[in-house]
N, C-alpha and C positions, 0 to 999 in steps of 0.2 A: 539393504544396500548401505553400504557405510559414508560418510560426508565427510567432506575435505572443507577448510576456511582459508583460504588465500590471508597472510598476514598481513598484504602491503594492501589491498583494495575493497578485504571481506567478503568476496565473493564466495557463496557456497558449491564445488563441486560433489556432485551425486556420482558414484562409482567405486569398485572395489579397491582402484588406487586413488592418489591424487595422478592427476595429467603431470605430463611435463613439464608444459608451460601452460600459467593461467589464459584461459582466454579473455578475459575481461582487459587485465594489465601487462600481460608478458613476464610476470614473474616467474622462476625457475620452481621448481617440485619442491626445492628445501624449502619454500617459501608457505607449503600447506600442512596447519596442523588437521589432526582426525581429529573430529567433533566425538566427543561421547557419548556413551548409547542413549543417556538421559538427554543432552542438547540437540543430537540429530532427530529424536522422537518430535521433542518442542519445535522443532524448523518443520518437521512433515505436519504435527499438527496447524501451526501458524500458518501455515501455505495456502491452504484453505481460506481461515479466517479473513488475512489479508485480502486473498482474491475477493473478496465480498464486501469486504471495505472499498476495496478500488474499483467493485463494480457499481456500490452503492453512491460513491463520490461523482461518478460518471452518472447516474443516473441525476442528481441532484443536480447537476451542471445543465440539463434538458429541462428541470421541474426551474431551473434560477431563469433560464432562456424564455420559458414559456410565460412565466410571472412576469417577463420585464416586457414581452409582447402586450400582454393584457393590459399592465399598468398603461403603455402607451394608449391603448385603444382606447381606454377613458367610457367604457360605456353609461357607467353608471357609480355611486360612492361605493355599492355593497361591493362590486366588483371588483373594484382599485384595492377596495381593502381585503378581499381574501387574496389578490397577486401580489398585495406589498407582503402580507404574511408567509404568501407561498415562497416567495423572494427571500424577506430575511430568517423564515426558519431554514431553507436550504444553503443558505452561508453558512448558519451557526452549525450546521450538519456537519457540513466539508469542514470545516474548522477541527469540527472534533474529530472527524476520522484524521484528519492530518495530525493531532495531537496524538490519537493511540497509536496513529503507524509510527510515528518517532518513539514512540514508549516500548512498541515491540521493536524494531531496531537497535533500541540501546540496551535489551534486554538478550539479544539473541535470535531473537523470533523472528527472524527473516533473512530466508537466500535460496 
């Protein structure tokens, strides 16, 4: 199935045309170039990746929630100190996924 790229907002449509109008922006049809067979391969393969990324950042947001419970509960040193851990290595996680989604964004790799 061939991809369209909305010029004004990047939105990627899937289909054998571009649509009429984007549904993202309302831009008109002139407004979407065809992706090439090499860049629409890299968006079907990214699509995937991404999802995993944003399933993993999601996950990480449960693992930050659950460390900041712990640290409250104060049971014990050893304790505090594997939820501060669990805490601040799931920030530096999210951070990074936030840093490769912007890299596959500016690279193409996502719509």
């Amino acid at each position: 199935m061939a991809k369209f790229k909305c010029s004004v907002c990047n939105y990627v449509f899937d289909g054998e045309n571009a649509p009429d109008k984007c549904p993202r922006c309302g831009a008109t049809k002139d407004k979407f170039v065809r992706l090439t067979d090499d860049k629409a391969k890299l968006v079907d393969r990214a699509r995937c990746t991404n999802q995993l990324h944003m399933g993993l950042a999601a996950v990480l947001d449960q693992v930050h929630s659950i460390a900041e419970t712990g640290i409250k509960d104060n049971l014990d040193p050893g304790c505090v100190a594997i939820f501060t851990r669990a805490r601040d290595e799931a920030r530096l996680l999210s951070q990074f996924i936030k840093a490769e989604i912007e890299v596959h964004i500016n690279k193409g790799k996502w719509g």
